[in-house]
C-alpha positions as CSV (number, residue, x, y, z in Angstrom):
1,X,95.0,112.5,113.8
2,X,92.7,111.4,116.2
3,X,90.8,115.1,116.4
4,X,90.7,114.8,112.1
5,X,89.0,111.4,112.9
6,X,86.6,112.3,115.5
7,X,85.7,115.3,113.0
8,X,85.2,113.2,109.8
9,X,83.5,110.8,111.3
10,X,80.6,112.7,112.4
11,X,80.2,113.7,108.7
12,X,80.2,110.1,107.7
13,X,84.0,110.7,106.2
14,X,86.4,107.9,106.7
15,X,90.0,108.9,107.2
16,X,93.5,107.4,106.2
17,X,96.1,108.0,108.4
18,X,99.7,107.3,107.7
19,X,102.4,106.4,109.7
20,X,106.0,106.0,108.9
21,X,108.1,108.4,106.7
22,X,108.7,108.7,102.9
23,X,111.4,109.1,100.6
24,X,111.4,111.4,97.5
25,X,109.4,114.5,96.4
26,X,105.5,115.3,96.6
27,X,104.0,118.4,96.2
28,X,107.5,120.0,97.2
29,X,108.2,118.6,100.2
30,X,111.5,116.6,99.4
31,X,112.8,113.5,102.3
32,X,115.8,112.2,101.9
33,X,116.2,108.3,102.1
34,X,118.5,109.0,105.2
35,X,115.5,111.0,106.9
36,X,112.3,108.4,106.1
37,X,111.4,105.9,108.8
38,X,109.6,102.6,108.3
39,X,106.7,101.9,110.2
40,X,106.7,100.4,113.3
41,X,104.4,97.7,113.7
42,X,103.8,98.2,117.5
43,X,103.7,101.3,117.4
44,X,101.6,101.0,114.4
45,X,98.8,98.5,116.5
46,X,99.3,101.8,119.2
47,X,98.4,104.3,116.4
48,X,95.0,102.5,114.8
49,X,93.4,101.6,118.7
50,X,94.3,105.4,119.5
51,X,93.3,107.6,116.5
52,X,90.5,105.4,115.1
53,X,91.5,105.8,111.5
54,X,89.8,103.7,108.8
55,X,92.7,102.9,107.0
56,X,96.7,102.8,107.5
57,X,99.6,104.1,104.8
58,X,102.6,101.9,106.2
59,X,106.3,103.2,105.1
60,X,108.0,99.9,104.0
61,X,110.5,101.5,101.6
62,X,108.3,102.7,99.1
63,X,109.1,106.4,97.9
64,X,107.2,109.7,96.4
65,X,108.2,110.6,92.7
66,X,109.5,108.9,89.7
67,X,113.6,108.7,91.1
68,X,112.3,106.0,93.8
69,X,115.6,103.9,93.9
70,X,119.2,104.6,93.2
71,X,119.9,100.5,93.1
72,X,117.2,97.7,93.3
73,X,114.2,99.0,94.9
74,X,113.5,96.8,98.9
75,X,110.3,96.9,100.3
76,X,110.5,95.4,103.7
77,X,108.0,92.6,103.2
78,X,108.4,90.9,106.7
79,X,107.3,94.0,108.3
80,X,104.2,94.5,106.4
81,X,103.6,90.8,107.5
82,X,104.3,91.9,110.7
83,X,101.8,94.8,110.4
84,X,99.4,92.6,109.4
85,X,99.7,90.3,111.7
86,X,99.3,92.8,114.6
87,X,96.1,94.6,112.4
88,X,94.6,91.2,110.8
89,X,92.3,92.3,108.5
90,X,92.5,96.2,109.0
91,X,93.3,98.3,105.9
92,X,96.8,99.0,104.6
93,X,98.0,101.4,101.9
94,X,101.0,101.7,100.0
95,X,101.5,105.6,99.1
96,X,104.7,106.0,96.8
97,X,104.2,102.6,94.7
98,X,104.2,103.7,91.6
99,X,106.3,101.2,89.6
100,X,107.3,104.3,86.7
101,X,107.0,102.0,83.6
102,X,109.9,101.9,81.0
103,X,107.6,102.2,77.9
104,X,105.7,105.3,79.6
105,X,109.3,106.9,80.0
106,X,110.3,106.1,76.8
107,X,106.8,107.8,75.3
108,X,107.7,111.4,77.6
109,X,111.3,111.0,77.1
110,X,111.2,110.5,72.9
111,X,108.9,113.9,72.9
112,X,111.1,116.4,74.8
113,X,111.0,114.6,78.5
114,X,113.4,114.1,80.6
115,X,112.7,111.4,83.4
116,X,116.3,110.2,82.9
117,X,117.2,107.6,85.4
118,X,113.8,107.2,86.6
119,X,113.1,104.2,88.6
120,X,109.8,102.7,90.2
121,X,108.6,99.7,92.8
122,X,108.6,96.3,90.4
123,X,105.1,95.3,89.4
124,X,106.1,91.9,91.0
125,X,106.9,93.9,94.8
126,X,103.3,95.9,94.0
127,X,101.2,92.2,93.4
128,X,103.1,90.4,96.4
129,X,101.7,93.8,98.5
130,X,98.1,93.4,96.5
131,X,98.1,89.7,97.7
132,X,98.1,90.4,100.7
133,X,96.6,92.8,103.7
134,X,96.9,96.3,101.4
135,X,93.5,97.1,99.7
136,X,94.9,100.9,98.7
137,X,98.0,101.3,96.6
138,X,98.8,104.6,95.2
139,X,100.5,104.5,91.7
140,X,99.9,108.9,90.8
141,X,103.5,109.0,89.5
142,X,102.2,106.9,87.0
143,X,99.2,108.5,85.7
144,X,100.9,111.7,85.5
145,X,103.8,109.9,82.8
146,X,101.1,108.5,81.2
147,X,99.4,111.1,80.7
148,X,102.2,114.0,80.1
149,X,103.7,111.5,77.9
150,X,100.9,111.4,75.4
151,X,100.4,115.6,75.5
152,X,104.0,115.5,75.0
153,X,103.9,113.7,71.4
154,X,100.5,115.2,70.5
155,X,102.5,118.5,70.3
156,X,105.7,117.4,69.4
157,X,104.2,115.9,66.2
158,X,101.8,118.3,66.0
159,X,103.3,122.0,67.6
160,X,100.8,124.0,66.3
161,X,97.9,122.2,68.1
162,X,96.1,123.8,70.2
163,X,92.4,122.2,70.7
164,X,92.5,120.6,74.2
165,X,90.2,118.0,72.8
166,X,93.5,116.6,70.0
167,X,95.8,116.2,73.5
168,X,93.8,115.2,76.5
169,X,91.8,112.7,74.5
170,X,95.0,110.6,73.8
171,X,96.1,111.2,77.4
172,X,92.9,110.3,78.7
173,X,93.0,106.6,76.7
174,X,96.8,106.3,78.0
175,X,95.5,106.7,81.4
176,X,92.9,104.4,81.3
177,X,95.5,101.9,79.9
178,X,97.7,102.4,83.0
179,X,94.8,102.1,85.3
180,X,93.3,98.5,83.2
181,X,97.2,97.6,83.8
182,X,97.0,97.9,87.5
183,X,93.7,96.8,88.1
184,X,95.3,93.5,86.4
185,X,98.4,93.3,88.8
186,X,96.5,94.2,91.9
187,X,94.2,91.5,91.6
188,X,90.8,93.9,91.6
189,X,89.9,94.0,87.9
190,X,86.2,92.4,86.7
191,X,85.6,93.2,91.1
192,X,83.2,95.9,92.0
């Protein structure tokens, strides 16, 4: 990390490191729950002062995907104070947070999807995270079910469509709508 850092940084790059281990699946590479690792908040202190990154992803029990939780998701929000407190004011990320919105999953599912059983962080976990030291939280999952959901019932209703324009226009506006949405929860909309 510390050799990507010394690199970007002489082309005026900033770098995000991340320490910790995931659950789930993303971009094929599957961890088991039994196989992630929170951060450390020591060692995550250690890690910043050494590497020099700009930014931190902490592991606090977030996951990759849209199956995030079997039960009730638990992010470990006395270690990310703990984080904080040993990196006041440096920037923390959540990757994984998506919180995979019932309504989206409805849309994908009622048009041939099948995101059965598919579960995401609360909004509630993701706004207590916003409020305090993470400035970076990663919600893709989301966009991606937003936005196959509304190419989903474009050609469902419509199977003989095939102007890119009819589909990625509603998908587009349906993305947009998740990203307004999060904007809201995080705290960051009407801020530039």
């Amino acid at each position: 990390t510390k050799e990507v850092v010394e690199y970007a940084h002489k082309k005026n790059v900033t770098v995000e490191a991340e320490l910790g281990r995931l659950a789930g699946v993303e971009d094929a590479i599957s961890v088991k729950a039994k196989d992630a690792s929170y951060t450390d908040p020591g060692q995550a202190k250690e890690f910043v002062s050494r590497t020099g990154c700009d930014s931190l992803a902490v592991a606090i029990g977030t996951s990759h995907g849209a199956y995030k939780f079997k039960g009730e998701a638990k992010l470990d929000f006395e270690r990310l104070a703990q984080i904080e407190k040993v990196l006041p004011g440096f920037p923390l990320v959540l990757h994984g947070a998506s919180s995979v919105p019932e309504d989206l999953v409805a849309v994908c599912n009622a048009n041939g999807g099948k995101l059965s059983d598919s579960k995401g962080v609360p909004e509630e976990m993701i706004s207590i995270a916003a409020k305090g030291g993470v400035c970076k939280i990663n919600v893709d999952t989301d966009l991606r079910i937003a936005m196959t959901g509304q190419i989903r019932k474009v050609f469902f209703e419509n199977p003989g469509e095939f102007d890119p324009r009819k589909y990625l226009g509603p998908a587009r506006d349906s993305i947009r709508e998740v990203v307004r949405r999060k904007m809201r929860l995080m705290g960051c909309a009407g801020k530039i």
